[in-house]
FISE-365385 format. One record per residue (C-alpha): residue number from 1; residue in three letters; x, y, z. Coordinates in pm, 1 decimal. Example, Ala and Ser with C-alpha at 12.3 -4.5 7.8 and 13.67 -1.06 7.14 Angstrom:
+-----+---------+----------+----------+----------+
! num ! residuo !     east !    north !       up !
+-----+---------+----------+----------+----------+
!   1 !     ALA !   1230.0 !   -450.0 !    780.0 !
!   2 !     SER !   1367.0 !   -106.0 !    714.0 !
+-----+---------+----------+----------+----------+
This chain:
+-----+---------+----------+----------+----------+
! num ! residuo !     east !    north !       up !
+-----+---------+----------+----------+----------+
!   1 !     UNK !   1955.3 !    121.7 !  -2763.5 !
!   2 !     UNK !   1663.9 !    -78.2 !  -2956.0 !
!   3 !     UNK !   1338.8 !   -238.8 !  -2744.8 !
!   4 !     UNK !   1398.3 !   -617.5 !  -2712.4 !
!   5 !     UNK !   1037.2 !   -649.7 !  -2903.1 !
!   6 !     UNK !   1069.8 !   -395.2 !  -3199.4 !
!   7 !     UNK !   1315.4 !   -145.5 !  -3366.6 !
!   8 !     UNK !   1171.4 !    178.3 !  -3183.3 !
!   9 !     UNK !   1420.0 !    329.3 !  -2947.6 !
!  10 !     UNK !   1377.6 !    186.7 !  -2608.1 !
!  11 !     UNK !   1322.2 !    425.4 !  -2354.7 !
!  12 !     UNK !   1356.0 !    244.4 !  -2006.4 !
!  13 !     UNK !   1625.6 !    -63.3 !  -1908.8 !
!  14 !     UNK !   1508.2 !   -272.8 !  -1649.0 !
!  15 !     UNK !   1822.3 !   -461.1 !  -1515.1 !
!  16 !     UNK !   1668.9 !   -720.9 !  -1306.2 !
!  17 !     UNK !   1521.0 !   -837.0 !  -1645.0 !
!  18 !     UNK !   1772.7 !   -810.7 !  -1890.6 !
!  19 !     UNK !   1523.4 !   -588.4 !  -2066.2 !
!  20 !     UNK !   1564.5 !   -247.9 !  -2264.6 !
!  21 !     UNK !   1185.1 !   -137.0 !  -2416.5 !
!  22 !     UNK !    995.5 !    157.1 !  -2587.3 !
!  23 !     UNK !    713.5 !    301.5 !  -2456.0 !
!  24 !     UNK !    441.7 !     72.9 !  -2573.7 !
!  25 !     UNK !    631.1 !   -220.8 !  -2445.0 !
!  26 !     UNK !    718.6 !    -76.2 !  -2141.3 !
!  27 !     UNK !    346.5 !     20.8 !  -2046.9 !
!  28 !     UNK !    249.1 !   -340.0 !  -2153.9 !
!  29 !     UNK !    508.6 !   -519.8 !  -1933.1 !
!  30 !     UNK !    394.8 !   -313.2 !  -1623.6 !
!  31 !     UNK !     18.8 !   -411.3 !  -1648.4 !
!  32 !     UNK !     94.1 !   -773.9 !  -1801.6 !
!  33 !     UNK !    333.5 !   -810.0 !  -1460.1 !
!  34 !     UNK !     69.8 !   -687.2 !  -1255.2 !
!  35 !     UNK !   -154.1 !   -917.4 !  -1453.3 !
!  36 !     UNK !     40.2 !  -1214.4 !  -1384.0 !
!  37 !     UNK !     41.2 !  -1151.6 !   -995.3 !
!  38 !     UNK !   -342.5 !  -1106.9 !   -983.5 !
!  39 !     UNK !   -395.6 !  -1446.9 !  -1145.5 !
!  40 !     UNK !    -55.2 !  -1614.4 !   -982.9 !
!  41 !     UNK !   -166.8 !  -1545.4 !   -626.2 !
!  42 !     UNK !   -574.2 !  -1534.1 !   -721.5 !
!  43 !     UNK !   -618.6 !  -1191.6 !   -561.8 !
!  44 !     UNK !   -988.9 !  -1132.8 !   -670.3 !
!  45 !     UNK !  -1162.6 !  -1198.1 !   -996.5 !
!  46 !     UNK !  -1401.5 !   -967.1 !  -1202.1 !
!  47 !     UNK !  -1705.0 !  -1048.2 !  -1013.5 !
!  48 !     UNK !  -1490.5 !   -854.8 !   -668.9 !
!  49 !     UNK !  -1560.1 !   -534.9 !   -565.1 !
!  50 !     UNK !  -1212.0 !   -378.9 !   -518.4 !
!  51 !     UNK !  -1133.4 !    -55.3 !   -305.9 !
!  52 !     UNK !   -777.9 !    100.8 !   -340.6 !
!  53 !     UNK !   -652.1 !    321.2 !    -58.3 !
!  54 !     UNK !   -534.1 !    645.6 !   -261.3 !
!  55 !     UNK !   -279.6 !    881.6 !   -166.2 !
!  56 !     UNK !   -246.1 !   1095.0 !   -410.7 !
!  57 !     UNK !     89.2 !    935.5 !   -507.7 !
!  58 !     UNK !    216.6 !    733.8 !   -795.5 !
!  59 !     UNK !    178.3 !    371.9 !   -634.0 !
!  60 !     UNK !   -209.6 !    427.6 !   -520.4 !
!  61 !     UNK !   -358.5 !    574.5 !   -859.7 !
!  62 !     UNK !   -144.1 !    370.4 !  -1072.2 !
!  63 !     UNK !   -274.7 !     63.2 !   -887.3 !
!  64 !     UNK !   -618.5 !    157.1 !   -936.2 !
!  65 !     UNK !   -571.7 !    291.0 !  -1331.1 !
!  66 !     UNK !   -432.3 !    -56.3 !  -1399.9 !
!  67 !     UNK !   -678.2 !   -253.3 !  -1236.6 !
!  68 !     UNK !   -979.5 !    -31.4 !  -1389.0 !
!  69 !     UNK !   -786.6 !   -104.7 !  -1733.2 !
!  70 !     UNK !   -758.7 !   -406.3 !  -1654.3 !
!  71 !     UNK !  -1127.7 !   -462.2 !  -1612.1 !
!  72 !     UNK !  -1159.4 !   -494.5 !  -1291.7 !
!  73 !     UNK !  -1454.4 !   -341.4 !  -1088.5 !
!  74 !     UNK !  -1232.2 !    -72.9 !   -878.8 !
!  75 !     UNK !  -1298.5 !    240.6 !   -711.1 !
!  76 !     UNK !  -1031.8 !    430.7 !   -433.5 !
!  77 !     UNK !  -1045.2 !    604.3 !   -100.4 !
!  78 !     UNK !   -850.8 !    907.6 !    -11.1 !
!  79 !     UNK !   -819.5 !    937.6 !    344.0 !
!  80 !     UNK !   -744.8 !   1334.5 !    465.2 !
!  81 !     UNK !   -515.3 !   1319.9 !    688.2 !
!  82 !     UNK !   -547.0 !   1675.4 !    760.5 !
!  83 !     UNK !   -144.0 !   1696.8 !    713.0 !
!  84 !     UNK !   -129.1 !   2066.8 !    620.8 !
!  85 !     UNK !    -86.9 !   2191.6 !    273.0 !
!  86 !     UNK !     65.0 !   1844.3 !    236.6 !
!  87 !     UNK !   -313.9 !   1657.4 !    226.5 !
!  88 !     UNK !   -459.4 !   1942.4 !     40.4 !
!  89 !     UNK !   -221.0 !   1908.5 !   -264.4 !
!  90 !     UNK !   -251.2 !   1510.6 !   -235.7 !
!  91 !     UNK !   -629.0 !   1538.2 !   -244.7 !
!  92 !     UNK !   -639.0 !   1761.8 !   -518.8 !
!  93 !     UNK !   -432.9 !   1511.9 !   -702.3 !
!  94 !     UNK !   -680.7 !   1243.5 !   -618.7 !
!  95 !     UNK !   -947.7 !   1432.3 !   -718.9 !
!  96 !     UNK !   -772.7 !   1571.8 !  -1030.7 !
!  97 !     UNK !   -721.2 !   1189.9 !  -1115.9 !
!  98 !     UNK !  -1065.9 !   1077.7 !  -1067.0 !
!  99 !     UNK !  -1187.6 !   1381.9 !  -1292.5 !
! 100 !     UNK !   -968.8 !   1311.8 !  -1565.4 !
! 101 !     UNK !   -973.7 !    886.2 !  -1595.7 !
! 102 !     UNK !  -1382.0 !    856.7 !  -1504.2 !
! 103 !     UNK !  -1291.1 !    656.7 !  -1196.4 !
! 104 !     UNK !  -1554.3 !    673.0 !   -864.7 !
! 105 !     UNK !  -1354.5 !    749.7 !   -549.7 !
! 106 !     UNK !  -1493.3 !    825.1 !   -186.0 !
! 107 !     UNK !  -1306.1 !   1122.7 !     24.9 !
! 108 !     UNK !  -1288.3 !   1016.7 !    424.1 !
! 109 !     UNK !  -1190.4 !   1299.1 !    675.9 !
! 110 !     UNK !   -976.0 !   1192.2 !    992.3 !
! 111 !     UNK !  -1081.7 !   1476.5 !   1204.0 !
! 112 !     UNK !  -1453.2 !   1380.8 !   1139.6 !
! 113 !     UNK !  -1351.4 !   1132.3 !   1402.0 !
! 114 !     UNK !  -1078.2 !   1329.0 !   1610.8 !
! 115 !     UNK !  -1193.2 !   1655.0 !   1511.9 !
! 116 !     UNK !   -813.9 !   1696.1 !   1432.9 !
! 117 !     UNK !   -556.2 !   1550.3 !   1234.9 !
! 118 !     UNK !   -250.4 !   1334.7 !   1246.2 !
! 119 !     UNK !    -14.6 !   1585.1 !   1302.3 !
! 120 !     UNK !   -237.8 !   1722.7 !   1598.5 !
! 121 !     UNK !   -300.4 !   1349.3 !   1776.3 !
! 122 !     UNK !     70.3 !   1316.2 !   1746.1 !
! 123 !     UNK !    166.7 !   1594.5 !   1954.6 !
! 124 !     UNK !   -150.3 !   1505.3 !   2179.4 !
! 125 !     UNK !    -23.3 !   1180.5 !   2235.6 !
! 126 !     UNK !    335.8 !   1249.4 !   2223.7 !
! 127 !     UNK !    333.6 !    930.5 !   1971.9 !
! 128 !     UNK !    597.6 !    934.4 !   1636.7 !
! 129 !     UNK !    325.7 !   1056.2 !   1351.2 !
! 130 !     UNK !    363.7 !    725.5 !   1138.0 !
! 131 !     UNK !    289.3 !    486.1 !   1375.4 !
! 132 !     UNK !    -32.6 !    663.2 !   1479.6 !
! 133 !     UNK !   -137.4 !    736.1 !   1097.0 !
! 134 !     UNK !    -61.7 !    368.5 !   1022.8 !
! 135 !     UNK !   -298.7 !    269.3 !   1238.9 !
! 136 !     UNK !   -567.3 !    529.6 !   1182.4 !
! 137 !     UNK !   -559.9 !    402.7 !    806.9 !
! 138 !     UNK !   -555.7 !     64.5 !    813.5 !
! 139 !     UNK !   -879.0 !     61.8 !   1052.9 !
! 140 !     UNK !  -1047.0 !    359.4 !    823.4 !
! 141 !     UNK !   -971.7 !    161.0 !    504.1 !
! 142 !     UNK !  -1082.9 !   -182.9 !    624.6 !
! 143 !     UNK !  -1406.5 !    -21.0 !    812.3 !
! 144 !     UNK !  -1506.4 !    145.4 !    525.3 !
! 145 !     UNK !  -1422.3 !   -159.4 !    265.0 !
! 146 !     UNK !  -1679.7 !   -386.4 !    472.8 !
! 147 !     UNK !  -1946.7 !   -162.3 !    563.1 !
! 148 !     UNK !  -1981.2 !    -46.0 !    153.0 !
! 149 !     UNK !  -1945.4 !   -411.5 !     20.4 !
! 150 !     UNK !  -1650.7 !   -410.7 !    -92.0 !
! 151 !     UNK !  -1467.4 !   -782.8 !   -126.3 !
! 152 !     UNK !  -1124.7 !   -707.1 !   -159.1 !
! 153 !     UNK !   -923.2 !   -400.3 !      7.1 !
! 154 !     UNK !   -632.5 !   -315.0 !   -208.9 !
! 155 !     UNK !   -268.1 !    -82.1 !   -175.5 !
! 156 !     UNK !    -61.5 !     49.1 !   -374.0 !
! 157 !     UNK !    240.4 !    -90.6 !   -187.8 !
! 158 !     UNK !    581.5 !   -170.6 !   -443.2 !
! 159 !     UNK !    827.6 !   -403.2 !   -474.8 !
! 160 !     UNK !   1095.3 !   -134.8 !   -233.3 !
! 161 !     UNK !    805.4 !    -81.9 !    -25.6 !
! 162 !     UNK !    787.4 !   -429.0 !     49.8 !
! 163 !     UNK !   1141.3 !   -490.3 !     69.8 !
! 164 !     UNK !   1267.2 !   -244.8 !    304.6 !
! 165 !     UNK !    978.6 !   -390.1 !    549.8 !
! 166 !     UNK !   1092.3 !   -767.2 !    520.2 !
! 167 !     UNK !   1447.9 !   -641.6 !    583.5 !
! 168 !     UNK !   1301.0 !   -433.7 !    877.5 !
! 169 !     UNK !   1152.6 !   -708.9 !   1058.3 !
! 170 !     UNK !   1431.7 !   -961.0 !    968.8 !
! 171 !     UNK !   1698.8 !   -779.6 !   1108.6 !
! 172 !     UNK !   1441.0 !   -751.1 !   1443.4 !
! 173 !     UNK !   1327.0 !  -1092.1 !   1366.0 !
! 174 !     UNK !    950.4 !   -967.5 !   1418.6 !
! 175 !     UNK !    754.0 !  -1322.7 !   1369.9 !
! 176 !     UNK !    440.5 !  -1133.0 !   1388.6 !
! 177 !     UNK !    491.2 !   -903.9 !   1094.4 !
! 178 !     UNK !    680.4 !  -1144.7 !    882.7 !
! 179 !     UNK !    380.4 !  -1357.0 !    927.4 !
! 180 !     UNK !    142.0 !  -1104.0 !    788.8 !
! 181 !     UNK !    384.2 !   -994.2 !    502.2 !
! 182 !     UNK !    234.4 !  -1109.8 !    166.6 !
! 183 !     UNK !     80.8 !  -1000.2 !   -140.2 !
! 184 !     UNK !   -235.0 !  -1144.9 !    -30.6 !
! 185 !     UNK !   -352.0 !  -1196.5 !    267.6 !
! 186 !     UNK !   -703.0 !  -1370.8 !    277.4 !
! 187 !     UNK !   -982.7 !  -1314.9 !    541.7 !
! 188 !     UNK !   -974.8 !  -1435.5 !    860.0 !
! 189 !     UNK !  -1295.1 !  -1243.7 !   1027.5 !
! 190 !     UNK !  -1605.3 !  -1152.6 !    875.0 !
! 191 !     UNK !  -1508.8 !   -789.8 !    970.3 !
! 192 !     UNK !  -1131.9 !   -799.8 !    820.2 !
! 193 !     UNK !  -1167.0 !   -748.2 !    426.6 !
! 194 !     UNK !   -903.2 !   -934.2 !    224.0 !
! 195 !     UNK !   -595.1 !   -745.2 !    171.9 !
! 196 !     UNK !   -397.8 !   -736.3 !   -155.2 !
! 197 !     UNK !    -64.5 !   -575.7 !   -300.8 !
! 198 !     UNK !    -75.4 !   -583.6 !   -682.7 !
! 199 !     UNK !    232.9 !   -386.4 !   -739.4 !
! 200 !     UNK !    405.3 !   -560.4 !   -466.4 !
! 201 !     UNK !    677.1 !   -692.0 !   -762.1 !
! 202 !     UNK !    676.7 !   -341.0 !   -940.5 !
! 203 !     UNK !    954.8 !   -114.4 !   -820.0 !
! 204 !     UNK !    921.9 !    227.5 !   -704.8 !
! 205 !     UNK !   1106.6 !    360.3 !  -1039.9 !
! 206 !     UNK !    908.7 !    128.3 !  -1242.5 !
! 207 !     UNK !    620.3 !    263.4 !  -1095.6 !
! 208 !     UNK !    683.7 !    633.1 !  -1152.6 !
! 209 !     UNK !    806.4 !    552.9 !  -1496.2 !
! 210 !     UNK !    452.1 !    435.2 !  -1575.9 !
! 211 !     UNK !    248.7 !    729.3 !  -1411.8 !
! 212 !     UNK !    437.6 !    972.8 !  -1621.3 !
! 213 !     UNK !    409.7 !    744.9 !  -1927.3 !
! 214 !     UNK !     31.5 !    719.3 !  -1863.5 !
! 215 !     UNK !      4.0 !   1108.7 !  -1790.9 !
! 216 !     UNK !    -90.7 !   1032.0 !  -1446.0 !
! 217 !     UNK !    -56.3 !   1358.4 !  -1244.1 !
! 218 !     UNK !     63.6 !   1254.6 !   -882.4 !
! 219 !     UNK !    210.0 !   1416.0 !   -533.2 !
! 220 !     UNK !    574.4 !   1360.9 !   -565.9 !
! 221 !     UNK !    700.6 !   1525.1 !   -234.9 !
! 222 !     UNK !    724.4 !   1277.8 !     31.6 !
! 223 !     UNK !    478.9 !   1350.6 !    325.8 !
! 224 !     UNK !    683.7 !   1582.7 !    576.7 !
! 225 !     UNK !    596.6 !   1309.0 !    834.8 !
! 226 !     UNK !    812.8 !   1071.6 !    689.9 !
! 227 !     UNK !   1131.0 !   1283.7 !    741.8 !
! 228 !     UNK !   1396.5 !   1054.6 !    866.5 !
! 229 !     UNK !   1190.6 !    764.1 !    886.9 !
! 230 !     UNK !   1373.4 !    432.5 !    876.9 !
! 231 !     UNK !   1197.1 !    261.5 !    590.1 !
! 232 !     UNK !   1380.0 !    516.9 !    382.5 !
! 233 !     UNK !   1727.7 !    454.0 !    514.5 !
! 234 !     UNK !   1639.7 !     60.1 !    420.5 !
! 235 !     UNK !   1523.3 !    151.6 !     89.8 !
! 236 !     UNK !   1872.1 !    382.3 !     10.4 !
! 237 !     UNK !   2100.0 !     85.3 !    130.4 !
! 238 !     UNK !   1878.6 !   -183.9 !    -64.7 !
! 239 !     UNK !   1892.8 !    -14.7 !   -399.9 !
! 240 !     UNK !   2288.2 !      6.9 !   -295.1 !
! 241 !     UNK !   2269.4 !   -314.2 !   -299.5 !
! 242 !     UNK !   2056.4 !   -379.9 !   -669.3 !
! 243 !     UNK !   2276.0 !   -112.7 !   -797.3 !
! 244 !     UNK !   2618.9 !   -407.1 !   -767.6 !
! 245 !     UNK !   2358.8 !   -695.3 !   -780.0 !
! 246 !     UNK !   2066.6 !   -649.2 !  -1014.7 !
! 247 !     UNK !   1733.2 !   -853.2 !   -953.1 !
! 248 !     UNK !   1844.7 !   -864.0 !   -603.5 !
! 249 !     UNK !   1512.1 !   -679.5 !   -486.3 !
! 250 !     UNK !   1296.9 !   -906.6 !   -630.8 !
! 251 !     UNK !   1456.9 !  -1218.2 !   -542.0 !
! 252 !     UNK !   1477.9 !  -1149.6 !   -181.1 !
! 253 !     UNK !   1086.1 !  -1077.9 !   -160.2 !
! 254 !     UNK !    989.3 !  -1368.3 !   -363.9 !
! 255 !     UNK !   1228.7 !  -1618.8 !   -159.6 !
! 256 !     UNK !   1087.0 !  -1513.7 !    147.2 !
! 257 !     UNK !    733.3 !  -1579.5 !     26.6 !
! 258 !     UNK !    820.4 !  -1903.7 !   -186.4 !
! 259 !     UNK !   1050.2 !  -2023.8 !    154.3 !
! 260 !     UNK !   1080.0 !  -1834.4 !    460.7 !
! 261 !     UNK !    713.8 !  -1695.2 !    549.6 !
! 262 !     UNK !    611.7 !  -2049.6 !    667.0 !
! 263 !     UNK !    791.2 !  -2075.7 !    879.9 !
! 264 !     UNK !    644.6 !  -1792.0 !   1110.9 !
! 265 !     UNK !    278.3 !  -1947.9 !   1057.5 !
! 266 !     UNK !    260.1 !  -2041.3 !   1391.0 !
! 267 !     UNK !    290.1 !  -1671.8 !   1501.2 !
! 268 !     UNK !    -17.6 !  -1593.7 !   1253.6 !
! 269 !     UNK !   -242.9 !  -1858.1 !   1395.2 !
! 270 !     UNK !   -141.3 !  -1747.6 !   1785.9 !
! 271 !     UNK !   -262.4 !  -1381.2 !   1656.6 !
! 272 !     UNK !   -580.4 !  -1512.0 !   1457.5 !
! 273 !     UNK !   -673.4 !  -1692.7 !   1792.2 !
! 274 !     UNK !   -673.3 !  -1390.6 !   1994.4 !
! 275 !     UNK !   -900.3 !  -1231.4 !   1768.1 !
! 276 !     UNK !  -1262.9 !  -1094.1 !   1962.7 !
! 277 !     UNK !  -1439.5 !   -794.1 !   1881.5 !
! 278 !     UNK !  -1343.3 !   -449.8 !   2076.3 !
! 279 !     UNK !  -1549.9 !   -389.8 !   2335.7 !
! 280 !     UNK !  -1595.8 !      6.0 !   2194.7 !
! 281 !     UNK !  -1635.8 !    -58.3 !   1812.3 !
! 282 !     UNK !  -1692.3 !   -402.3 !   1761.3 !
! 283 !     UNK !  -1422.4 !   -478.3 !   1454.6 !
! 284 !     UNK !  -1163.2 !   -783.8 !   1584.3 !
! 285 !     UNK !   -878.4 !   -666.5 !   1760.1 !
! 286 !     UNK !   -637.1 !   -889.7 !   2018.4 !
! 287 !     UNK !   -685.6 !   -649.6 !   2311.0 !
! 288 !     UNK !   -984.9 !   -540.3 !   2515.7 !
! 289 !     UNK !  -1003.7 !   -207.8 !   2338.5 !
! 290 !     UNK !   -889.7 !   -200.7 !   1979.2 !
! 291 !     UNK !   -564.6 !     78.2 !   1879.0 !
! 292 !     UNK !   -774.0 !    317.5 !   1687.0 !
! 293 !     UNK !  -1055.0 !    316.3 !   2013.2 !
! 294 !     UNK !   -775.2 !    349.7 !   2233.8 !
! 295 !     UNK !   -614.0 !    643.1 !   2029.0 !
! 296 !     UNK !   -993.5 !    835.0 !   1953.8 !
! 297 !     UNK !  -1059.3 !    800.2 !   2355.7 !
! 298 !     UNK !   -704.5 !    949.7 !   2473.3 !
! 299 !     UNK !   -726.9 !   1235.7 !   2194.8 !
! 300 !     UNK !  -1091.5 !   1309.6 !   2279.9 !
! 301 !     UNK !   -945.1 !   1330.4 !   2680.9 !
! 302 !     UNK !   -680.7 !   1509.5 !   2625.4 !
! 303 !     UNK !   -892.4 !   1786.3 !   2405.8 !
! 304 !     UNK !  -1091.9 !   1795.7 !   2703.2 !
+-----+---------+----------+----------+----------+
């Protein structure tokens, strides 16, 4: 099996492409796709300030080694969780990372503002674990983007990440996510940073392909959180389905983008209307009390 580009073995067959590549090529086509989104959807340009929310996993550091080789002005966040041994191995791998590629990133402590962590608010608030940490980081990751000056907030969601969500809310018919589901999604408040996905079209094997390619050293155990969690029993029937029908992935996300997401514009305007600031934090939120005040305040009752 020869790369498409040279006579060197090739190493990696991407089916949605029709491609088969070495190692050079492969590493090129990864960073010249995620190229080709920045400038196809303008995501930021080298004057930004970009801050990646890091995991410790493959998507998050790969997202901000490409951009930083890219030459883009990038630095990442690792928010601890406080999930156990899990969020001690994942910071070490963050701050392995950071060591070895020469790239600045900031360390942000959940239970510096519950004085516990996720798994502990959980049972405190008898609440499913992901739904409270998804929360939790969103507000941690846009709070600390804007108050550091940072123009652009970035993730290291991929291309299954992003499909088993669409296919999530479809089958619920959710207006208000599918409204918000983009690679970009520009800034609507002074206080919301803009939001990019600049792997959103590179899939989850493509993206672990590349982190081992690029000796990138990353947490491969899921977090024990996400045990049974839906968004994996999407992501085992979609790559069913790219398994019969290659390209199927990517032609589902980009459809809905290209066609179907206007069509739920009227649900992001209704939401962008009801924006005011929280009454406890100030940052825009469409209730009285914003999720993450309304989370802190319960924990910090229930602690006593």
């Amino acid at each position: 099996m020869k790369c498409r580009f040279c006579n060197k073995s090739a190493i990696i067959k991407l089916r949605a492409y029709n491609l088969k590549l070495c190692e050079e090529h492969f590493l090129s086509f990864i960073e010249k796709r995620v190229e080709k989104t920045i400038k196809k959807y303008r995501l930021f340009s080298p004057e930004d300030r970009i801050l990646v929310g890091i995991s410790g996993g493959k998507d998050s550091l790969n997202t901000v080694y490409i951009l930083n080789t890219l030459g883009y002005k990038t630095e990442g966040l690792y928010i601890d969780l406080g999930i156990g041994e899990y969020s001690l191995r994942s910071k070490e791998k963050a701050v392995k990372f950071a060591r070895q590629f020469n790239i600045p990133i900031h360390i942000y402590e959940v239970k510096k503002d519950f004085g516990v962590g996720i798994t502990e608010i959980s049972l405190l608030l008898r609440r499913k674990p992901c739904s409270v940490c998804g929360v939790i980081k969103r507000y941690i990751l846009n709070k600390f983007a804007f108050e550091n000056n940072f123009t652009v907030l970035a993730t290291g969601h991929n291309l299954d990440d992003e499909v088993a969500t669409l296919f999530s809310n479809v089958l619920s018919w959710q207006e208000g996510y599918l409204a918000r589901q983009d690679i970009l999604l520009p800034q609507k408040h002074e206080k919301l940073v803009k939001k990019v996905k600049p792997l959103a079209l590179i899939t989850e094997k493509e993206s672990a392909a590349y982190a081992i390619l690029r000796q990138i050293d990353y947490i491969r155990e899921e977090c024990p959180n996400a045990k049974g969690a839906t968004s994996i029993f999407y992501k085992n029937i979609l790559n069913q389905i790219e398994e019969k029908q290659p390209s199927t992935k990517l032609r589902f996300y980009l459809d809905f983008i290209r066609k179907g997401k206007k069509y739920f514009e009227r649900a992001l305007k209704e939401r962008e209307d009801k924006l005011h600031p929280c009454k406890v934090c100030g940052y825009p939120t469409t209730r009285e009390i914003c999720q993450y005040c309304t989370i802190k305040n319960e924990v910090q009752k229930r602690r006593g």
